[in-house]
C-alpha positions in Angstrom: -22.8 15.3 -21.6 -22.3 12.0 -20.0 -24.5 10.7 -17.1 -23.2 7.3 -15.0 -25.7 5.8 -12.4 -24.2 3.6 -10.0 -26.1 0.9 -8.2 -24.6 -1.4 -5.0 -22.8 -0.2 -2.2 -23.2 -0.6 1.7 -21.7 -3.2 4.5 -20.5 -6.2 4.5 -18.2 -8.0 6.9 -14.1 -8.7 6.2 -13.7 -11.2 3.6 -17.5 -10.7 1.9 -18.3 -10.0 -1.6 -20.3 -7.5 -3.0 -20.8 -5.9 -6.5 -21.2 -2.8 -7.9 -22.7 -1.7 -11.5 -22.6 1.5 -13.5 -24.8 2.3 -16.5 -23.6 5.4 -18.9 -26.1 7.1 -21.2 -25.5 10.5 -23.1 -22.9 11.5 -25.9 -20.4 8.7 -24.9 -16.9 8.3 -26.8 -16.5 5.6 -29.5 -13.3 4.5 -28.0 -13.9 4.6 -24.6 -12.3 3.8 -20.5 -14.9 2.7 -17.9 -14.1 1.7 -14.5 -14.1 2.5 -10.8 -12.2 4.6 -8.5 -12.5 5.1 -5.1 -11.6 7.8 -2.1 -11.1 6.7 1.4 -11.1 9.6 4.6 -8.1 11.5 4.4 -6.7 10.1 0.9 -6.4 10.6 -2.7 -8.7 9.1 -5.0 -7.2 6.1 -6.9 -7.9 3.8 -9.8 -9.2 0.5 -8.6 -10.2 -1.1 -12.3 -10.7 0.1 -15.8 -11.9 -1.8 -18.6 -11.8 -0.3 -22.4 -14.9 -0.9 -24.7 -11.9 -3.2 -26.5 -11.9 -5.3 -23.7 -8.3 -4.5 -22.1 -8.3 -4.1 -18.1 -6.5 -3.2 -15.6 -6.3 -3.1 -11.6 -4.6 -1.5 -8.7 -1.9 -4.0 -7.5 -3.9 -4.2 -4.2 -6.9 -5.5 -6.1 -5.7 -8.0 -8.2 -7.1 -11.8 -7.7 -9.6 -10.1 -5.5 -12.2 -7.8 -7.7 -12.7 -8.6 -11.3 -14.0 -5.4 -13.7 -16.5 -6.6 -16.6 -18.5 -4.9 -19.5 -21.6 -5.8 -20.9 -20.9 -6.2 -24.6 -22.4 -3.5 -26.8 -23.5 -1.4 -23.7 -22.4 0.8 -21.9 -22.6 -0.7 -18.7 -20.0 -2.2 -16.3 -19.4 -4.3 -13.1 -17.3 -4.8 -10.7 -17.2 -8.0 -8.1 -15.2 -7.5 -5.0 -14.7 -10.9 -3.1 -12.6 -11.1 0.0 -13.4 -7.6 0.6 -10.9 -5.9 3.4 -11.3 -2.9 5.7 -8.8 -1.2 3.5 -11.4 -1.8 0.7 -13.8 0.8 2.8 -14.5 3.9 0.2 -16.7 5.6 -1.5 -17.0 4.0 -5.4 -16.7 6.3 -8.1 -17.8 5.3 -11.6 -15.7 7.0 -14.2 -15.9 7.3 -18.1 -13.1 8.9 -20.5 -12.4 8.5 -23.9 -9.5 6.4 -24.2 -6.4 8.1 -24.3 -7.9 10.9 -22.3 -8.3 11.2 -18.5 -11.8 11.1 -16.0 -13.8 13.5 -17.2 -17.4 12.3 -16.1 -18.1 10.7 -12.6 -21.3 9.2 -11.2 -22.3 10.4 -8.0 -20.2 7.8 -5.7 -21.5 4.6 -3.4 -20.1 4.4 -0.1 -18.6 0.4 0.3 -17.8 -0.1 3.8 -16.2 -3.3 5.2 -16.7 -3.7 8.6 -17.5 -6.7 11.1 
């Protein structure tokens, strides 16, 4: 079993940062995804940024030059700063972790963002 805690989270006004972290602990893949995903009211959960333990990312187009995913090397902990946050940007943050290849399998418990002035 895989636990993810996820710390970070709450308001901040259009064009703010903020940053989330997630630490994983339990019987984690060698080869492994972590990353974020995040579900707005009334929508689908999506992929906002994944990073492999081999160091290869990737971002929702809507994202990109605007939140940067990163790993603490040899743990399993990652991070995500959000800069020029947007009121689309208002979610709840999901912290995912797959072995890679795989799909999410294991989620943390969520952390609401909310962009708002």
């Amino acid at each position: 079993q895989v636990q993810l805690v996820e710390s970070g989270g709450g308001l901040v006004q259009p064009g703010g940062s903020m940053s989330l972290s997630c630490a994983a602990s339990g019987s984690i893949p060698g080869f492994n995804v972590m990353g974020w995903y995040r579900q707005a009211p009334g929508k689908e959960r999506e992929m906002v940024a994944i990073k492999t333990n081999g160091g290869t990312s990737d971002y929702v187009d809507s994202v990109k030059g605007r939140f940067t995913i990163s790993r603490e090397r040899g743990w399993n902990t990652i991070h995500l700063q959000m800069n020029d946050l947007k009121p689309e940007d208002t979610a709840v943050y999901y912290c995912t972790l797959y072995a890679f290849g795989g799909s999410p399998k294991h989620w943390g418990q969520g952390t609401q963002v909310t962009v708002s002035s």
